[in-house]
C-alpha angles and dihedrals in degrees: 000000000000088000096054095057088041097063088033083071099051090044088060093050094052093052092044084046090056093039084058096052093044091056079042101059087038094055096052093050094056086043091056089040093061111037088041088051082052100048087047097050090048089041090063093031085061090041091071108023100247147018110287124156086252083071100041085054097060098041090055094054084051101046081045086060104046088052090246112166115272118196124267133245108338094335116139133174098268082076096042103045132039121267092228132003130184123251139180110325097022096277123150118238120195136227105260105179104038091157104045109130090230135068110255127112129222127195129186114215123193119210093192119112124185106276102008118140108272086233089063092042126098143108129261127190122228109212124199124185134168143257110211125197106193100195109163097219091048088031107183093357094109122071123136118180126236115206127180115160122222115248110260124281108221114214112194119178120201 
């Protein structure tokens, strides 16, 4: 009888040991998702200088490609993200793809302040995406954002 609990035990730990790997391969592919999804939407951003619906096109057949969550229903981003959020020096940027079928949020900032020198001004996009861990007992718990900005567009007007 020893001999049965005693496997019985070592029975449990393999199973905790597989459930662990398991959280543990789930959790890097949603790591690499997000963080992937954010690289690529500052990578075209940057492509063109800016946030045009051009852009927003071809990041959401990407995103499309890679398996990334779209939203659901009629659902856009406008629900999902912020209108506005704050960034460095207390401006306001402002949601720029509000209805984008997938769930990433966009925001414009704008460095100029009145009277600052043209060479200094532009505009740089902030960029959140999401981390989701689909677990089927904590189902959409789980859903840690990723954010990376753009570098700043100068627009000098001669």
């Amino acid at each position: 009888m020893k001999e049965a609990i005693a496997n019985a035990g070592v029975f449990n730990l393999i199973i905790i040991f597989v459930i662990i790997l398991i959280m543990l391969f789930i959790g890097s592919l949603s790591y690499s998702r997000g963080f992937k999804a954010k690289n690529k939407v500052i990578e075209e951003i940057e492509k063109d200088q800016g946030f045009t619906t051009s852009t927003q096109d071809r990041i959401d057949d990407w995103l499309s490609n890679i398996g990334y969550r779209a939203n659901v229903g009629y659902n856009y981003n406008s629900d999902v993200c912020a209108q506005s959020v704050s960034g460095n020096g207390g401006r306001d940027g402002q949601l720029v793809n509000g209805n984008s079928d997938y769930q990433y949020c966009v925001y414009k900032f704008d460095t100029c302040t009145n009277g600052s020198d043209k060479a200094k001004c532009g505009t740089y996009y902030r960029v959140i995406t999401y981390m989701y861990f689909d677990l089927p007992v904590l189902g959409g718990l789980l859903k840690l954002p990723v954010s990376g900005e753009t570098m700043i567009f100068n627009e000098i007007n001669s």
